[in-house]
C-alpha positions in Angstrom: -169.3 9.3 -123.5 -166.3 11.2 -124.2 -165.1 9.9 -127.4 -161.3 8.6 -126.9 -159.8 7.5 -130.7 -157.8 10.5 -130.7 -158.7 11.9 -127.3 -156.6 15.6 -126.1 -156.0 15.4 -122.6 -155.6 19.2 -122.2 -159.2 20.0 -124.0 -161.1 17.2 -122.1 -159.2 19.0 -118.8 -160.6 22.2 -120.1 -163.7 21.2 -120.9 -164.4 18.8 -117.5 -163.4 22.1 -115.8 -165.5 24.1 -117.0 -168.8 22.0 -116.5 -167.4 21.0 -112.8 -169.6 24.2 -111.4 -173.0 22.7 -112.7 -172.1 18.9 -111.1 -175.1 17.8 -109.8 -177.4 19.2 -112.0 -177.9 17.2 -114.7 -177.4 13.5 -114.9 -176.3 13.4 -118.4 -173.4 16.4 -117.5 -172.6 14.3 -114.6 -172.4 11.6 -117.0 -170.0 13.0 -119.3 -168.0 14.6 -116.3 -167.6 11.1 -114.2 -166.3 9.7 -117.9 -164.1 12.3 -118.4 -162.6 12.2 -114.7 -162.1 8.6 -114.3 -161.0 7.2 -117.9 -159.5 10.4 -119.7 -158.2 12.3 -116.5 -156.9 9.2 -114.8 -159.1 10.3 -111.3 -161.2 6.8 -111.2 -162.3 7.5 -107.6 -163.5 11.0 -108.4 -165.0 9.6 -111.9 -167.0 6.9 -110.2 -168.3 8.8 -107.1 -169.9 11.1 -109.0 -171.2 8.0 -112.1 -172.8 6.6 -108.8 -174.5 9.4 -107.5 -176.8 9.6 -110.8 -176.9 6.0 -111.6 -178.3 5.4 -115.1 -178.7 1.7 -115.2 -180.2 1.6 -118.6 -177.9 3.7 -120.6 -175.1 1.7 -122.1 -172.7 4.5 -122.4 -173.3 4.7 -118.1 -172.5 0.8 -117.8 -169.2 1.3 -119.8 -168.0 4.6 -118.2 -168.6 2.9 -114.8 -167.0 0.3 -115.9 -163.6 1.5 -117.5 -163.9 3.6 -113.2 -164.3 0.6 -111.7 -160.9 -1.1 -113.8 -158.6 2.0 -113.3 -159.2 2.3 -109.8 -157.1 -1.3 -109.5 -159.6 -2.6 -106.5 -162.7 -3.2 -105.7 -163.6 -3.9 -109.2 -166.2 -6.7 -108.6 -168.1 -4.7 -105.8 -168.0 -1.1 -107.7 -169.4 -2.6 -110.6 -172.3 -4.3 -108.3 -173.1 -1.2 -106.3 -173.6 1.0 -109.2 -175.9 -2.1 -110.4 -173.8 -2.0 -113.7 -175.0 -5.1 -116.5 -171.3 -6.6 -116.5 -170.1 -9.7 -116.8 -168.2 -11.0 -113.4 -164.2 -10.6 -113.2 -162.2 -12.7 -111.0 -160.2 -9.6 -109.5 -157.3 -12.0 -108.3 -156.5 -12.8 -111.7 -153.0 -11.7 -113.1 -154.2 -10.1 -116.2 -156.7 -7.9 -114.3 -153.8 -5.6 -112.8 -152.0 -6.0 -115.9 -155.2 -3.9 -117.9 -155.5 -1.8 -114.8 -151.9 -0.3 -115.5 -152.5 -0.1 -118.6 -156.0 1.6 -118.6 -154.6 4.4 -116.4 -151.8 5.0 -118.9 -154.6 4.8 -122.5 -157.9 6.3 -122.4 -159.0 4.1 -124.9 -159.3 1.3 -123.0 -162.3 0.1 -120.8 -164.3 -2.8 -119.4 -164.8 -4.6 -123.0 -160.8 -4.8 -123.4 -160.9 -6.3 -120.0 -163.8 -8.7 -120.6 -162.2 -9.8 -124.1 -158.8 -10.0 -121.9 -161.0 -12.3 -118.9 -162.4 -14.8 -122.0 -159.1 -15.4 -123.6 -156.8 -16.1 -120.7 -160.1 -18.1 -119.6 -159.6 -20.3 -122.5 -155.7 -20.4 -122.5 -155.9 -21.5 -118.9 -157.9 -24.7 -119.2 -155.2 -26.1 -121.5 -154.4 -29.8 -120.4 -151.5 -30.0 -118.5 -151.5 -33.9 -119.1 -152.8 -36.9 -122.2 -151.0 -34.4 -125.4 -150.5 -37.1 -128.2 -147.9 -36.8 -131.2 -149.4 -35.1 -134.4 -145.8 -33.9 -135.9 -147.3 -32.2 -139.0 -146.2 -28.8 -140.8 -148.6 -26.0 -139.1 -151.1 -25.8 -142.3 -151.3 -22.3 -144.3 -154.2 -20.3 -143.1 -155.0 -22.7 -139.8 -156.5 -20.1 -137.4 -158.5 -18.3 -140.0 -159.6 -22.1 -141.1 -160.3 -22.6 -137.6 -162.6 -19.9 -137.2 -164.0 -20.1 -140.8 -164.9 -23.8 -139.3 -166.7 -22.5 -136.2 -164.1 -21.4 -133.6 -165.7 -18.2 -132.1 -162.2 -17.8 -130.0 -158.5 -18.6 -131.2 -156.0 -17.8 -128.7 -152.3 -18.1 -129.0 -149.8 -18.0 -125.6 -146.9 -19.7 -124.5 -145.1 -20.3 -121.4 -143.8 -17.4 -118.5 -140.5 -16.7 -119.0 -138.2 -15.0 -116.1 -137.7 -12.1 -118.7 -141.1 -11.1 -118.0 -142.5 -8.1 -116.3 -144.5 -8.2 -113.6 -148.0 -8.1 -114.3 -149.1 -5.3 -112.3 -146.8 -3.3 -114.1 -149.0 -3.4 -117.2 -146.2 -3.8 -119.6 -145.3 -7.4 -121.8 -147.5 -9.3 -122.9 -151.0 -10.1 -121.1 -150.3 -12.5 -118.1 -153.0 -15.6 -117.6 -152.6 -18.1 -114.9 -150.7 -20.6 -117.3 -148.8 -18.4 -119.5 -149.1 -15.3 -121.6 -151.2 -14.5 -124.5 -149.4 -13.7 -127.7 -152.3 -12.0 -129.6 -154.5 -13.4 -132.6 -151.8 -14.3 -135.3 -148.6 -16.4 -134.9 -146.1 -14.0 -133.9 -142.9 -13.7 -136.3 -140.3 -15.2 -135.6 -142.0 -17.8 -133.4 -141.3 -18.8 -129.8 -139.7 -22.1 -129.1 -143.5 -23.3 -127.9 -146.7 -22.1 -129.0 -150.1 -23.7 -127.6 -153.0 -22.7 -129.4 -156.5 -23.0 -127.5 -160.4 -22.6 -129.9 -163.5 -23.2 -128.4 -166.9 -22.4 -130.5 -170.6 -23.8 -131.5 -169.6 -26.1 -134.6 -169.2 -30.1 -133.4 -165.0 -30.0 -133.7 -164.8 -26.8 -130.6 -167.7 -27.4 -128.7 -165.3 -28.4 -126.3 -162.1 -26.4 -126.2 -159.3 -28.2 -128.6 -155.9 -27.5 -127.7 -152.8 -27.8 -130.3 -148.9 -27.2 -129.1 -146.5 -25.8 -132.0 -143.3 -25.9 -131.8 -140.0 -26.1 -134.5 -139.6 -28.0 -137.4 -136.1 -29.1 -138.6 -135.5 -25.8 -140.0 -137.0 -23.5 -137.7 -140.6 -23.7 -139.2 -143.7 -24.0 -137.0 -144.9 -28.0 -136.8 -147.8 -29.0 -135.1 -146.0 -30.8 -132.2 -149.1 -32.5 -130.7 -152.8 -32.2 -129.3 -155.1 -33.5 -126.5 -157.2 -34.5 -129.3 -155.4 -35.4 -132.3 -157.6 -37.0 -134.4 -159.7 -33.2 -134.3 -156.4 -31.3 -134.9 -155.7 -33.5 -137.8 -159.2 -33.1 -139.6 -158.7 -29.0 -138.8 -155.1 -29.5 -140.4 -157.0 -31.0 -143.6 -159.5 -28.3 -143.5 -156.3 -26.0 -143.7 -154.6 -27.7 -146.2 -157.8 -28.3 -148.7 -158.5 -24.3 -148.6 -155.6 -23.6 -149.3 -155.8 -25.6 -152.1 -158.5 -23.9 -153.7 -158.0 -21.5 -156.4 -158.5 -18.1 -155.9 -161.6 -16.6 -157.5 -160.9 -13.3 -159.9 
């Protein structure tokens, strides 16, 4: 795959036209060509015709270059993916945030079907937040709770918070990543902090076997307080857990 941490447009332009008169010839040349086309060069249709006419099923680097195609061509990302028998996981191609990465993916090379899968888990997990049953905790937000959280199992901390009107669109790939209940705010409390913060963590360990939900908001002088939970009783132990480790001393 054409490697795109510090990819130049002009030399993988150069390059792609250059090996364009031996298409056809050799999967692993069409391989590099279809990746080059679809997520360097922004020409997804052209990029995933030709990934699907030498199919490599096996090869990981295939699966991902079909699958950063199938994204930026902004539909039909379900049943590209299936007809070029790609191994990846199923995207709901209604959902807000998937036009959001589109945009964005024709605009940055560097992103691809991971992003969008990582993208697809978190709004997945922000969007089963209760709407309803949140009880009081009304606690100062702990020192170090989300890296407590995951240190205590949490495979997947999410922050988000409501829509506002000041938002873009989200097929215009710009803002922040839209879910069906909100927007995502990225992995660490954002400075200063919105008005309301809910903060979703689902793992393996007992306390987030089941997703456990927490809603910040501000404390009487602008600090983030834990405002309240679905399950209190959990957010308070993780609150504890939070407080005790950061009551440890530091080791030299």
């Amino acid at each position: 795959m054409v490697d795109r941490s510090a990819v130049d447009v002009s030399a993988v332009s150069e390059a792609a036209t250059a090996a364009a008169r031996w298409k056809g010839e050799d999967a692993d040349l069409d391989l590099l060509l279809g990746d080059a086309l679809a997520n360097v060069l922004m020409r997804p249709s052209d990029g995933l015709a030709l990934l699907n006419a030498r199919p490599q099923p096996d090869s990981l680097a295939w699966q991902r270059a079909v699958g950063g195609a199938a994204l930026r061509t902004r539909t039909g990302i379900a049943v590209a993916a299936a007809e070029a028998l790609v191994a990846l996981g199923p995207v709901d191609e209604d959902a807000p945030w998937v036009g959001w990465m589109a945009s964005r993916a024709l605009r940055d090379p560097a992103l691809g079907w991971l992003d969008l899968e990582g993208v697809d888990a978190a709004c997945g997990l922000l969007d089963q937040q209760p709407q309803r049953g949140r009880r009081p905790v009304d606690v100062p937000l702990a020192p170090g709770l989300l890296d407590t959280a995951r240190a205590e199992g949490a495979r997947l901390v999410v922050l988000g918070r409501a829509h506002a009107t000041t938002d873009p669109e989200p097929d215009s790939g710009k803002g922040l990543v839209p879910c069906r209940s909100g927007r995502l705010l990225g992995e660490t409390l954002p400075v200063p902090m919105p008005r309301h913060v809910v903060v979703g963590m689902v793992g393996d360990s007992p306390m987030f076997e089941k997703p456990l939900f927490i809603s910040l908001s501000w404390g009487p002088d602008r600090e983030p307080w834990v405002l309240a939970s679905h399950r209190p009783d959990d957010a308070n132990r993780l609150i504890q857990a939070a407080l005790d480790r950061a009551a440890k001393p530091v080791k030299l």
